[in-house]
mmJSON file of the N, C-alpha and C atoms, coordinates in Angstrom:
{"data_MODEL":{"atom_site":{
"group_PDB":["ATOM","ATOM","ATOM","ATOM","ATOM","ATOM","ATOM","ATOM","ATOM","ATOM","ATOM","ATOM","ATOM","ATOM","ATOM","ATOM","ATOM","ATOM","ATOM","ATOM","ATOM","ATOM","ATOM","ATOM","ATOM","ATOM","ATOM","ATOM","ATOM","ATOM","ATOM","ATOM","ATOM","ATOM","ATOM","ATOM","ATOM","ATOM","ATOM","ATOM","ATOM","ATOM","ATOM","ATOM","ATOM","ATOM","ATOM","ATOM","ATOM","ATOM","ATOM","ATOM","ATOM","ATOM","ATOM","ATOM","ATOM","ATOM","ATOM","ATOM","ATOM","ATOM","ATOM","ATOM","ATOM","ATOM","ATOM","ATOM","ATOM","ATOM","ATOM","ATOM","ATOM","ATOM","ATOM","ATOM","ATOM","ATOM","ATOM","ATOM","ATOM","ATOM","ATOM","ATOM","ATOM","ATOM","ATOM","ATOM","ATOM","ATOM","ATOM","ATOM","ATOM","ATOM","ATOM","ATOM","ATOM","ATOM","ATOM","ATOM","ATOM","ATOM","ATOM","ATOM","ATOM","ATOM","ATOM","ATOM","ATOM","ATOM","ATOM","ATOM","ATOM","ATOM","ATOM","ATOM","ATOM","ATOM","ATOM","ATOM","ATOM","ATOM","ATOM","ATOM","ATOM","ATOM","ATOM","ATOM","ATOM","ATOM","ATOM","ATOM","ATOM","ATOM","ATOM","ATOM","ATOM","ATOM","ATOM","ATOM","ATOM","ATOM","ATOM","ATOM","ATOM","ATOM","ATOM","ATOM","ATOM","ATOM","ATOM","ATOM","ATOM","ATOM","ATOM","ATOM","ATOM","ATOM","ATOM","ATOM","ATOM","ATOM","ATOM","ATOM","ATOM"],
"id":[1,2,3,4,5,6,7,8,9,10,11,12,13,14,15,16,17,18,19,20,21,22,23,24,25,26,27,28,29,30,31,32,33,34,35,36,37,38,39,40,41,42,43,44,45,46,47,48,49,50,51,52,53,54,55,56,57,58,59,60,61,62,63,64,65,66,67,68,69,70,71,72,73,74,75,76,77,78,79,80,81,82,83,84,85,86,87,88,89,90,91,92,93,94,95,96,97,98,99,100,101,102,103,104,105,106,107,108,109,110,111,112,113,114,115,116,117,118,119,120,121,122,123,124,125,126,127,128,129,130,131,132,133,134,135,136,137,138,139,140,141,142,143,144,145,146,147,148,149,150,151,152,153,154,155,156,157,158,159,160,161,162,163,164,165],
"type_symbol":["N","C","C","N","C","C","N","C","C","N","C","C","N","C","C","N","C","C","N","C","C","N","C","C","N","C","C","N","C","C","N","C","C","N","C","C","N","C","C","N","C","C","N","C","C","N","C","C","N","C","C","N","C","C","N","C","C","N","C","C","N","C","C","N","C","C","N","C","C","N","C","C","N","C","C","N","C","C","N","C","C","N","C","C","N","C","C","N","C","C","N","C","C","N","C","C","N","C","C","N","C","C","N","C","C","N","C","C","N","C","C","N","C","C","N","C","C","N","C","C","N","C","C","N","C","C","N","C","C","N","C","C","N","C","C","N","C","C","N","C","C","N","C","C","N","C","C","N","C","C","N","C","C","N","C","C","N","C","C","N","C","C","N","C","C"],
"label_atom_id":["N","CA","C","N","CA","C","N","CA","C","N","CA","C","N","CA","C","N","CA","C","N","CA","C","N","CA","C","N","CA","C","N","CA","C","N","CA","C","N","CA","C","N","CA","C","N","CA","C","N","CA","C","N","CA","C","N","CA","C","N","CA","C","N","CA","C","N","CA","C","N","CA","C","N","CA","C","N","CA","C","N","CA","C","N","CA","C","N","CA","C","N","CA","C","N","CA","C","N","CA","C","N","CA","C","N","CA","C","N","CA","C","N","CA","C","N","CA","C","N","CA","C","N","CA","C","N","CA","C","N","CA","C","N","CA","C","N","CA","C","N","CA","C","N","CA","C","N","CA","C","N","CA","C","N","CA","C","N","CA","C","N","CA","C","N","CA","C","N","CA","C","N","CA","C","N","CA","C","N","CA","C","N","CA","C","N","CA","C","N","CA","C"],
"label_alt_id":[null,null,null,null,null,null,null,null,null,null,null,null,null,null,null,null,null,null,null,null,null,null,null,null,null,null,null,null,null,null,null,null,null,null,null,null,null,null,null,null,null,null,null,null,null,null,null,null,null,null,null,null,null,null,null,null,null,null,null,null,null,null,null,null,null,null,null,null,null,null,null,null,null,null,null,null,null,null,null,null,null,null,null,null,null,null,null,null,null,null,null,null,null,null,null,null,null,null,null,null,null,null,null,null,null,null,null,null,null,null,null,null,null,null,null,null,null,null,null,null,null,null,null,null,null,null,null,null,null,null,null,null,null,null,null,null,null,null,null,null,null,null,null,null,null,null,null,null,null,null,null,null,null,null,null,null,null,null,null,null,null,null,null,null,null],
"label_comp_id":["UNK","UNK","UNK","UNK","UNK","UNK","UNK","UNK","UNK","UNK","UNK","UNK","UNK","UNK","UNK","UNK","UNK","UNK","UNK","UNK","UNK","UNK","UNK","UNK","UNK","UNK","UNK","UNK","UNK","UNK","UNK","UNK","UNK","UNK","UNK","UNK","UNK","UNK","UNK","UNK","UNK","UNK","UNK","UNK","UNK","UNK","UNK","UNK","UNK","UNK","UNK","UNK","UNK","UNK","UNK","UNK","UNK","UNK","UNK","UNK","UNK","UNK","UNK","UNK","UNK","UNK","UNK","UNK","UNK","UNK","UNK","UNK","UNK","UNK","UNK","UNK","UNK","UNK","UNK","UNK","UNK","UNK","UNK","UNK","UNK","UNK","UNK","UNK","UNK","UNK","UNK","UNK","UNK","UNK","UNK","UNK","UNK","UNK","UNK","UNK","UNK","UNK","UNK","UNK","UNK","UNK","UNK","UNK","UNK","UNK","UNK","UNK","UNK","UNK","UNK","UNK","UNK","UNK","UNK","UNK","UNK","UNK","UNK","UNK","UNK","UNK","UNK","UNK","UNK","UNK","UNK","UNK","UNK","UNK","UNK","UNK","UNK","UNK","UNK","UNK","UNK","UNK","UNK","UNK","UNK","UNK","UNK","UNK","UNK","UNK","UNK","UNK","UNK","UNK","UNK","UNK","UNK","UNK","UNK","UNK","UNK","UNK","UNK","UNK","UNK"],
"label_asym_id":["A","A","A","A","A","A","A","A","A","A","A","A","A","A","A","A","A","A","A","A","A","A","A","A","A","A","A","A","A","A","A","A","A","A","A","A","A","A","A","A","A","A","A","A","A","A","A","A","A","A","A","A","A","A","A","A","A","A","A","A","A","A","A","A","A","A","A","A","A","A","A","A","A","A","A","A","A","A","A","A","A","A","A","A","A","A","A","A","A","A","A","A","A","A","A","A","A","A","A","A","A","A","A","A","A","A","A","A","A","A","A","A","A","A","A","A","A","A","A","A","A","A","A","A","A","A","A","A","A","A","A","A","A","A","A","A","A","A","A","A","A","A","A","A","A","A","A","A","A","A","A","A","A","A","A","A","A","A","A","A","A","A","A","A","A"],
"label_entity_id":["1","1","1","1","1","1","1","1","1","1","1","1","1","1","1","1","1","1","1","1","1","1","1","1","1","1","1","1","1","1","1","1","1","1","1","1","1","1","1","1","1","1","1","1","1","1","1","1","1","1","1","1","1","1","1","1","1","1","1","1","1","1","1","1","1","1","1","1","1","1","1","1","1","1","1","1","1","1","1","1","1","1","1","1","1","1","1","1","1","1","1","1","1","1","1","1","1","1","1","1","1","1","1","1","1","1","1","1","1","1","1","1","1","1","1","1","1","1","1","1","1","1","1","1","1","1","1","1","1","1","1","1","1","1","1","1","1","1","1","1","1","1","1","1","1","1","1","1","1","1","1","1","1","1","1","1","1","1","1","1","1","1","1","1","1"],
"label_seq_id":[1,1,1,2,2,2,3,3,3,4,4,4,5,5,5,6,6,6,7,7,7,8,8,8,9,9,9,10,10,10,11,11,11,12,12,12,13,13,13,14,14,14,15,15,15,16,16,16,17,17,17,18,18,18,19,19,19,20,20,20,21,21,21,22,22,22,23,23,23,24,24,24,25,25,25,26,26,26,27,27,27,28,28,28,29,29,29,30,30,30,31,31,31,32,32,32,33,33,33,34,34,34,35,35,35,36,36,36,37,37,37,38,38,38,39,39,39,40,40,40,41,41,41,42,42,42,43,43,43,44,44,44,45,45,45,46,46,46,47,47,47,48,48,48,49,49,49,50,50,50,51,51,51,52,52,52,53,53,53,54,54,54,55,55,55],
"pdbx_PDB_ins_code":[null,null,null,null,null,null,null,null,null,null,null,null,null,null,null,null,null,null,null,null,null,null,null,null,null,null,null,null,null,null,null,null,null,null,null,null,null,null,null,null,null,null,null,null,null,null,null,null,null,null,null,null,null,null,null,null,null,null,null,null,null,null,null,null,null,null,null,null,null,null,null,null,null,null,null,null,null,null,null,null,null,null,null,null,null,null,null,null,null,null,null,null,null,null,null,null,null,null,null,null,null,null,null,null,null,null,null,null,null,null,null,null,null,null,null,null,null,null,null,null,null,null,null,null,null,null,null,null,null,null,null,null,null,null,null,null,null,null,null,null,null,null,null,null,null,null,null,null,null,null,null,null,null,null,null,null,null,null,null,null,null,null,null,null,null],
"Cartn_x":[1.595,1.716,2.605,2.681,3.359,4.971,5.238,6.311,6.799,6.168,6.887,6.76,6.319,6.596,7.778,7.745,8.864,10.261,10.244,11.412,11.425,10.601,10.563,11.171,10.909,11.148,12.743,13.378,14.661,14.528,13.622,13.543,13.978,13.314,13.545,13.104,14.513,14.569,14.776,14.291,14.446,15.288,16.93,17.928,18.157,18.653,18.808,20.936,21.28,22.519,22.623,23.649,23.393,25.462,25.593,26.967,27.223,27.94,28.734,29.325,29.728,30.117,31.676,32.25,33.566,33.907,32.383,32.552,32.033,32.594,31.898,30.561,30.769,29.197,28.585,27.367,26.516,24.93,24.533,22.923,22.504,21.229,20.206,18.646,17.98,16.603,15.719,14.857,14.101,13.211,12.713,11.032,11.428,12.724,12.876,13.882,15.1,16.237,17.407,17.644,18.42,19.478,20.626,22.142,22.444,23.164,23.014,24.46,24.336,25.986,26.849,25.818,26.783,27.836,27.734,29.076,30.332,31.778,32.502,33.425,32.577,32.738,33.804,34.587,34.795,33.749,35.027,34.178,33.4,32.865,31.778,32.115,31.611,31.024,29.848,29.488,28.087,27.839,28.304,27.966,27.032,26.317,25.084,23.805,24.108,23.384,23.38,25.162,24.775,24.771,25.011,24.749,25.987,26.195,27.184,27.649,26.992,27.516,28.191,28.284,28.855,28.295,27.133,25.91,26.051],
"Cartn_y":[35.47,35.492,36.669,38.057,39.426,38.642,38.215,37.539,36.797,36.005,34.761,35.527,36.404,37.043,38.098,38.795,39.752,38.607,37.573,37.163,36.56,36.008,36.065,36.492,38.295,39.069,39.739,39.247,39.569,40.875,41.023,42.503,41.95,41.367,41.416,39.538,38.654,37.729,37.661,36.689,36.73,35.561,36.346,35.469,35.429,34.144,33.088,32.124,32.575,31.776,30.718,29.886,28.975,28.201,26.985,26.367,25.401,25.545,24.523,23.614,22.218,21.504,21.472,22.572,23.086,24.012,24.728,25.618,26.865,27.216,28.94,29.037,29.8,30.606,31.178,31.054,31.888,32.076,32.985,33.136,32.818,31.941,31.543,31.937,32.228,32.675,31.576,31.694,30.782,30.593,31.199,31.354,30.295,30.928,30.472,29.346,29.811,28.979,29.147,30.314,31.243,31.28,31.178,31.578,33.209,33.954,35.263,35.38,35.927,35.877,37.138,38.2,39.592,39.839,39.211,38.621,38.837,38.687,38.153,36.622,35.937,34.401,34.15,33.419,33.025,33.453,33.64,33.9,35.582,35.301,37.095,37.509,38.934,39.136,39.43,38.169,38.155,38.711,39.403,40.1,39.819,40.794,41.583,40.273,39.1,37.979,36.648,36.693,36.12,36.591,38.079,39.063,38.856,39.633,39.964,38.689,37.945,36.759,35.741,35.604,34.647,33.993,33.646,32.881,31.328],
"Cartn_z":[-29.164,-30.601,-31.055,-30.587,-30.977,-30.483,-29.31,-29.312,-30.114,-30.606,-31.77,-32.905,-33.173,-34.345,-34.167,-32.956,-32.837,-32.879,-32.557,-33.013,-34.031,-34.88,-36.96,-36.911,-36.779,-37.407,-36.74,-35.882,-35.765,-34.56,-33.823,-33.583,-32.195,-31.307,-30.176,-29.274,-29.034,-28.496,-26.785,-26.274,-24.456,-24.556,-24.357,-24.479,-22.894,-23.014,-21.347,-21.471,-20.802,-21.088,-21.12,-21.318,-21.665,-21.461,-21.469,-21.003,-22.484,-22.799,-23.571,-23.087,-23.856,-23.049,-22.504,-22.669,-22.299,-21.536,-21.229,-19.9,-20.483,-21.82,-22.376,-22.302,-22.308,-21.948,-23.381,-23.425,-24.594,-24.776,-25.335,-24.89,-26.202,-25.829,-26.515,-26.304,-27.183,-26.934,-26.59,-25.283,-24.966,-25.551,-26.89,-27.422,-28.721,-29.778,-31.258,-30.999,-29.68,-29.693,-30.37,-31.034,-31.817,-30.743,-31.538,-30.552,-30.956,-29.842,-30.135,-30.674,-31.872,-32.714,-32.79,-32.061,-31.488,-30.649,-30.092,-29.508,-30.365,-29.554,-30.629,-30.186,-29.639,-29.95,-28.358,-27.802,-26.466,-25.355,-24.327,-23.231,-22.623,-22.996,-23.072,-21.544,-21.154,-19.539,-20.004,-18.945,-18.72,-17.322,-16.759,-15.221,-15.409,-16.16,-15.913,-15.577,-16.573,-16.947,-14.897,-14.485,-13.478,-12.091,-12.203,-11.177,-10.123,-8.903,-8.284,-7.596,-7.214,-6.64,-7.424,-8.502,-9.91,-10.096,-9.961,-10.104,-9.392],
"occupancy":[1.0,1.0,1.0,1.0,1.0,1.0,1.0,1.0,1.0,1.0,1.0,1.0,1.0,1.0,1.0,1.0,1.0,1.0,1.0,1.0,1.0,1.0,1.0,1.0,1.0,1.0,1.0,1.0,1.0,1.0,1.0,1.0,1.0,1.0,1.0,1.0,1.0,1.0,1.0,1.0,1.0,1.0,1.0,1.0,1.0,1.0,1.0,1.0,1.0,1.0,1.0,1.0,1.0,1.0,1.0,1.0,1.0,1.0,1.0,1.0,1.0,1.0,1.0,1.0,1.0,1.0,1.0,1.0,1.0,1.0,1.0,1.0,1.0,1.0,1.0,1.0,1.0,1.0,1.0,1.0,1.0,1.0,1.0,1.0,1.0,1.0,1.0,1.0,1.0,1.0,1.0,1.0,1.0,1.0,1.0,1.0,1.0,1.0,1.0,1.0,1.0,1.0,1.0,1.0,1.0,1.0,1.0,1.0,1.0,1.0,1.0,1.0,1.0,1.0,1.0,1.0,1.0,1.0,1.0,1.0,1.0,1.0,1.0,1.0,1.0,1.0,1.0,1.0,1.0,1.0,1.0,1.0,1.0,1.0,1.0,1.0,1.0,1.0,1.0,1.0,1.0,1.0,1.0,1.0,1.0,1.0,1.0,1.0,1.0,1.0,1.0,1.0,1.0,1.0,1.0,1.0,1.0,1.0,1.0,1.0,1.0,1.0,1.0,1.0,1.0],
"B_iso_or_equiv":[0.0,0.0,0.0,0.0,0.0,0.0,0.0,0.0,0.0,0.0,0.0,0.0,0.0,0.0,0.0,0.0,0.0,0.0,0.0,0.0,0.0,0.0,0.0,0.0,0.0,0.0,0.0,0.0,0.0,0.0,0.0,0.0,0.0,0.0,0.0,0.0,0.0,0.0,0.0,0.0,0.0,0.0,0.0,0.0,0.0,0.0,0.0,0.0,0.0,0.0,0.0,0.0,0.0,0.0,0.0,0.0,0.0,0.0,0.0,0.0,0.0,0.0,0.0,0.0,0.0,0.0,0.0,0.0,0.0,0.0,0.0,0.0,0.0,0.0,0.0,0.0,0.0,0.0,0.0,0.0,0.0,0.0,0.0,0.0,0.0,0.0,0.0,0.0,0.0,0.0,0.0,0.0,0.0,0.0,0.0,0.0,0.0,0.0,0.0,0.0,0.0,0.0,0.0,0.0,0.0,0.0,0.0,0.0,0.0,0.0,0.0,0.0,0.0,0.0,0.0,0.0,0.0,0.0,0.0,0.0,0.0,0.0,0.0,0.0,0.0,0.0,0.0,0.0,0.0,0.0,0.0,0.0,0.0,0.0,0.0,0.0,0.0,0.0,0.0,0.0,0.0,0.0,0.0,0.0,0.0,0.0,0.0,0.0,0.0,0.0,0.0,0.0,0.0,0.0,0.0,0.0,0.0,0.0,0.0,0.0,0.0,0.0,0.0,0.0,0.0],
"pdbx_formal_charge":[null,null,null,null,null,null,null,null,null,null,null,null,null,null,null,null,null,null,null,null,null,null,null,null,null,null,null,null,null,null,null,null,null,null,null,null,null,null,null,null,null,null,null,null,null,null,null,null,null,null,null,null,null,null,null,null,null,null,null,null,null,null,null,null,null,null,null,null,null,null,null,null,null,null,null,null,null,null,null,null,null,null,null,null,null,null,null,null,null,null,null,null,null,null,null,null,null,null,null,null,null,null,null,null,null,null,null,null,null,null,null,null,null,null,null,null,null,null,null,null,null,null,null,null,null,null,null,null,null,null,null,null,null,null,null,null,null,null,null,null,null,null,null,null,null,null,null,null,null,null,null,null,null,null,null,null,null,null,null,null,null,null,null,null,null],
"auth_seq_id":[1,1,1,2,2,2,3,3,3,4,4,4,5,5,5,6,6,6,7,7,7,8,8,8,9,9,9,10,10,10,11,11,11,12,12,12,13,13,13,14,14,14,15,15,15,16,16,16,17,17,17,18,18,18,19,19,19,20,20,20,21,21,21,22,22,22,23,23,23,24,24,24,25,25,25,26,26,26,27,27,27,28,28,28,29,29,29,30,30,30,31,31,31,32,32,32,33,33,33,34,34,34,35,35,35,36,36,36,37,37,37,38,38,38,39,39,39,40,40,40,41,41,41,42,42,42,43,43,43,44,44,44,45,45,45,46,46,46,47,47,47,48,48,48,49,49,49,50,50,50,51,51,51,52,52,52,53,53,53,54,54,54,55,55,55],
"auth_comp_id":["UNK","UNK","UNK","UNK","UNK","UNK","UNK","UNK","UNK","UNK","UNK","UNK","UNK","UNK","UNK","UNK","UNK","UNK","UNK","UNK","UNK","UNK","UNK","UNK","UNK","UNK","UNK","UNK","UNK","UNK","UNK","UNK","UNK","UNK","UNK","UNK","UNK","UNK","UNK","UNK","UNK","UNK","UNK","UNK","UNK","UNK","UNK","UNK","UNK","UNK","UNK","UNK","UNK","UNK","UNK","UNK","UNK","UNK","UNK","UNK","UNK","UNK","UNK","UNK","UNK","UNK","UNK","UNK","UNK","UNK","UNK","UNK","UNK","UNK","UNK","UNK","UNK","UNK","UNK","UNK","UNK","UNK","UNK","UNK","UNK","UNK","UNK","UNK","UNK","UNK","UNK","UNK","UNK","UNK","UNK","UNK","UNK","UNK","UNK","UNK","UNK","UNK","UNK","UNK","UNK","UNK","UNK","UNK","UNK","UNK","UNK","UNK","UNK","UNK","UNK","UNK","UNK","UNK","UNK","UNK","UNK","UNK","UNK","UNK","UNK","UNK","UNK","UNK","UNK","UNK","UNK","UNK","UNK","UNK","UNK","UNK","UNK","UNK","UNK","UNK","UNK","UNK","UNK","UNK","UNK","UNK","UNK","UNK","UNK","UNK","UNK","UNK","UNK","UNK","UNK","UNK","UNK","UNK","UNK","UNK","UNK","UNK","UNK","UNK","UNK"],
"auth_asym_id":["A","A","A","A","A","A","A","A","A","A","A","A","A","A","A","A","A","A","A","A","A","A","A","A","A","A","A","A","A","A","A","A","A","A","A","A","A","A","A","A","A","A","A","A","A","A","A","A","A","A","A","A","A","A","A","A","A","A","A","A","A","A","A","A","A","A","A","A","A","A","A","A","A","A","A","A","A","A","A","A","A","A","A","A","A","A","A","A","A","A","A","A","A","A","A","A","A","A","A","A","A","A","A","A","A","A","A","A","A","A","A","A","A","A","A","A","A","A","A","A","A","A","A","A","A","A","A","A","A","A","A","A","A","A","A","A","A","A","A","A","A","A","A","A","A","A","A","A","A","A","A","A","A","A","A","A","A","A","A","A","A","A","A","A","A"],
"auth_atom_id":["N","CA","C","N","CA","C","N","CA","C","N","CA","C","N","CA","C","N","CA","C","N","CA","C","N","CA","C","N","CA","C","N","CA","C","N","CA","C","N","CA","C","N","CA","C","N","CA","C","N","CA","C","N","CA","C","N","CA","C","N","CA","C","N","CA","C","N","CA","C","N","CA","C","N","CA","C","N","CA","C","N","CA","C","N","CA","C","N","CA","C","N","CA","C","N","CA","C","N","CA","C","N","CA","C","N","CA","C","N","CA","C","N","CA","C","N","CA","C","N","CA","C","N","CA","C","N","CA","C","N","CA","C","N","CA","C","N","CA","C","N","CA","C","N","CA","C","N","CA","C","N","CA","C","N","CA","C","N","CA","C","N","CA","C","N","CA","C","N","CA","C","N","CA","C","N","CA","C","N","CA","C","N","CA","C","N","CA","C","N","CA","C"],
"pdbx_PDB_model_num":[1,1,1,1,1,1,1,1,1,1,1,1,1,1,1,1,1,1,1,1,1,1,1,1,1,1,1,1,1,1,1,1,1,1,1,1,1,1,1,1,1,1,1,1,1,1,1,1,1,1,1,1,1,1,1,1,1,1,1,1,1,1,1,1,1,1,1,1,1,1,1,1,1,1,1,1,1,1,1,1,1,1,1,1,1,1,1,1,1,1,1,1,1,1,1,1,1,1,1,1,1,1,1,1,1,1,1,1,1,1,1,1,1,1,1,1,1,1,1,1,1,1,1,1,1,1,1,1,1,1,1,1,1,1,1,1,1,1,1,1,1,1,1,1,1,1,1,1,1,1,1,1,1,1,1,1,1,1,1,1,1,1,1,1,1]
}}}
């Protein structure tokens, strides 16, 4: 429940990547389903997201 409210409330989502149907990449929260719009829109690095091997 503190989860679904921490993301109401904008504070903190468990974003998971996610494929378009053109290949870009972008994270979405697994709890609300919110696209993360901090970004600034193409193709991001997501290292960190598919780790050293390229996922």
């Amino acid at each position: 429940m503190l989860k679904a409210l921490m993301c109401k409330l904008n504070i903190r989502h468990e974003w998971h990547v996610e494929h378009t149907e053109d290949g870009s990449l972008y994270k979405r929260c697994l709890r609300c389903g919110k696209d993360d719009d901090s970004g600034g829109g193409g193709k991001g690095d997501f290292s960190a997201w598919v780790g050293p091997t390229g996922g």
